[in-house]
C-alpha positions as CSV (number, residue, x, y, z in Angstrom):
1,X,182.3,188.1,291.5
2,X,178.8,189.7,292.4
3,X,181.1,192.1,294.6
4,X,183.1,193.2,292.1
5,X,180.7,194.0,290.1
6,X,179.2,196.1,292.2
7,X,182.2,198.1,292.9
8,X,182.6,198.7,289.0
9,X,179.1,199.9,288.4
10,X,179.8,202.3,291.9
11,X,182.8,203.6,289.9
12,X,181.5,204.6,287.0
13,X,178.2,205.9,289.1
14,X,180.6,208.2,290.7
15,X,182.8,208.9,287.3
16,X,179.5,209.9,285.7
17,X,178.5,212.2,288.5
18,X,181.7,213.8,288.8
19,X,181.7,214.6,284.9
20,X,178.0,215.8,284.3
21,X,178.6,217.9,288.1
22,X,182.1,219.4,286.3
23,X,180.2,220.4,283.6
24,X,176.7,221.7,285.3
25,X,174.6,219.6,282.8
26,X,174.4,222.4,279.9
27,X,172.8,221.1,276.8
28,X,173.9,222.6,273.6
29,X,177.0,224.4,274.8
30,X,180.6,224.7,274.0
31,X,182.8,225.6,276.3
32,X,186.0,227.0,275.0
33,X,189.1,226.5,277.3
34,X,192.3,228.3,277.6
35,X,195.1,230.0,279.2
36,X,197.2,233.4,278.8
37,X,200.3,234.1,279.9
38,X,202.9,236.6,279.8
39,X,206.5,235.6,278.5
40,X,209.3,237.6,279.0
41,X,212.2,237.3,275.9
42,X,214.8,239.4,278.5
43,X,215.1,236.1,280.8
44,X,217.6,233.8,280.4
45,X,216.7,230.6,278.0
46,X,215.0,228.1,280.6
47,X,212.7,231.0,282.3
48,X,212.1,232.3,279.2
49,X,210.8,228.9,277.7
50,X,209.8,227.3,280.9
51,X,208.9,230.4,283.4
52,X,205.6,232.2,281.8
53,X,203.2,233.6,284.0
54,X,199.6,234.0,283.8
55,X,198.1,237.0,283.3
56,X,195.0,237.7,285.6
57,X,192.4,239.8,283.8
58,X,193.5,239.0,280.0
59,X,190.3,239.3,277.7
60,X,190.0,236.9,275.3
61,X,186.9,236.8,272.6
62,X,185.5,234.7,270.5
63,X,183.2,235.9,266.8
64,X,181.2,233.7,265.1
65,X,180.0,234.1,261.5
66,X,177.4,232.8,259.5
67,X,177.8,231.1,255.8
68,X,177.4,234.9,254.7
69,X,181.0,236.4,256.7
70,X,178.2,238.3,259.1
71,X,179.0,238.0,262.7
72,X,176.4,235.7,264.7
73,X,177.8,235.5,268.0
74,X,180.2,237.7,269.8
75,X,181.5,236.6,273.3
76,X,184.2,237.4,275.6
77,X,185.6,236.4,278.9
78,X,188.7,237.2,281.6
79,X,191.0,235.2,282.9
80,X,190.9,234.1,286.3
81,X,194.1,234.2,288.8
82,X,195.8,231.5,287.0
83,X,195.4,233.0,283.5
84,X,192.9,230.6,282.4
85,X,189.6,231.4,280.6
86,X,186.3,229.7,279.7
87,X,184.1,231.0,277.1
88,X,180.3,229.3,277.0
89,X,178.7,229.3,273.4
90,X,175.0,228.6,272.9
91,X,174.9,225.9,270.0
92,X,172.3,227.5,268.3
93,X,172.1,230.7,267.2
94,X,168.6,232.8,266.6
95,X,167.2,228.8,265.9
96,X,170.2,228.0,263.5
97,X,173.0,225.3,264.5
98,X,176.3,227.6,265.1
99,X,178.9,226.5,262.3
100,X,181.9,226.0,265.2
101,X,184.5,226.2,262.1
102,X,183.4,229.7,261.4
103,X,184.4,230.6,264.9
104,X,187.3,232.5,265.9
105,X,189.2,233.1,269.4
106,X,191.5,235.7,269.7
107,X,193.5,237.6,272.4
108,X,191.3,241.4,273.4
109,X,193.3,242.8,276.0
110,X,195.9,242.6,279.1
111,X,195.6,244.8,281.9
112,X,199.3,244.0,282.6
113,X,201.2,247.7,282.5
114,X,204.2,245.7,281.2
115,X,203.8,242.4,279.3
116,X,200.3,244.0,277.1
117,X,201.8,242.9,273.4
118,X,199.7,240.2,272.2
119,X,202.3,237.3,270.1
120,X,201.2,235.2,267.6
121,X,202.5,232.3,269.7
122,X,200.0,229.8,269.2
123,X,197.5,232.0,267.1
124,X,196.4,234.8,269.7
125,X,197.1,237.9,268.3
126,X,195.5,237.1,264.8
127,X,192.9,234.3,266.0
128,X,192.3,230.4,266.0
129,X,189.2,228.2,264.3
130,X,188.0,226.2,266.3
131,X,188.7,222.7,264.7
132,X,188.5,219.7,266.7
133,X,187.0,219.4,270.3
134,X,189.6,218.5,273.2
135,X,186.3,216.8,275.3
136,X,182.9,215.6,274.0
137,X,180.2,214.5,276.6
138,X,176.8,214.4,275.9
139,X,175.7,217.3,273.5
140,X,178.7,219.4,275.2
141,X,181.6,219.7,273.6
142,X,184.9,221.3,275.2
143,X,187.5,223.1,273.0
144,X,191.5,223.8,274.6
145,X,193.3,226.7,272.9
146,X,196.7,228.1,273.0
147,X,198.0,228.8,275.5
148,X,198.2,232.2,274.4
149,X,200.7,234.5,275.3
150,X,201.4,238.5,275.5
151,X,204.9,239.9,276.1
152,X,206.6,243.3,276.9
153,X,207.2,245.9,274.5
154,X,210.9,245.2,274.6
155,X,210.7,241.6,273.2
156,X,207.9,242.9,270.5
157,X,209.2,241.8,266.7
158,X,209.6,245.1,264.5
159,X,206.4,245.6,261.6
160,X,209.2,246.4,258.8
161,X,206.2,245.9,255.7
162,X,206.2,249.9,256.5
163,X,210.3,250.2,256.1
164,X,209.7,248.3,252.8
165,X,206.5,250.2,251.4
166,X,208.6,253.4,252.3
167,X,211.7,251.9,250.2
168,X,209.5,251.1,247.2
169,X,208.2,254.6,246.8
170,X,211.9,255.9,246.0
């Protein structure tokens, strides 16, 4: 019984290591998590559902704002080879605690000469709250977006609010 107790108490030794060591120990911060991909509506149904790619060098941002709609905290990050980002937040903001519901992540930019539309697919093109944190440990807390996703010109949805404001004024 002493035995197995120790081997418990040397698993989660070595569980808590491995998480505070995944997340380098940084009090205060959120980390917001994601990935960007590029889908591609000229595929056949499975690839086109199943077979996105990431995009490397997406930019994805985040804004802030205070109880007053003025912009705190402005941050932005690319994504690495596999299309996946990680923005780092201070929690406080000029001494103030940052209201995380206030905050916004959105899709910036793809370098990609072809799939460079950002979709709403998920919220990218217009932006997501941050609502409820995938992860919390300690005084971190770890927030999974999207994925979010670009596409090619080709598969881009029409804006027809300009056909109609055109039809109105006849």
């Amino acid at each position: 019984m002493e035995q197995l107790m120790r081997i418990i108490a040397a698993s989660l030794l070595i569980g808590y290591l491995s998480i505070s060591a995944a997340w380098k120990g940084e009090p205060g911060v959120l980390h917001v998590v994601g990935k960007v991909l590029c889908q591609d509506c000229t595929k056949g149904w499975n690839e086109w559902v199943h077979g996105a790619k990431p995009i490397k060098g997406c930019r994805v941002s985040i804004t802030c704002m205070d109880d007053r709609s003025r912009v705190v905290y402005y941050g932005s990050d690319e994504t690495d080879d596999s299309g996946e980002f990680d923005l780092t937040v201070n929690k406080y903001i000029n001494g103030k605690e940052l209201n995380k519901k206030a905050c916004s992540v959105r899709l910036v930019s793809s370098p990609d000469p072809v799939c460079n539309i950002p979709t709403d697919f998920a919220g990218g093109r217009s932006g997501v709250k941050l609502s409820r944190p995938s992860m919390v440990y300690r005084d971190i807390k770890k927030y999974t977006m999207g994925p979010f996703y670009y596409t090619t010109p080709m598969c881009d949805e029409p804006d027809n609010n300009e056909n109609d404001d055109q039809e109105d004024k006849h």
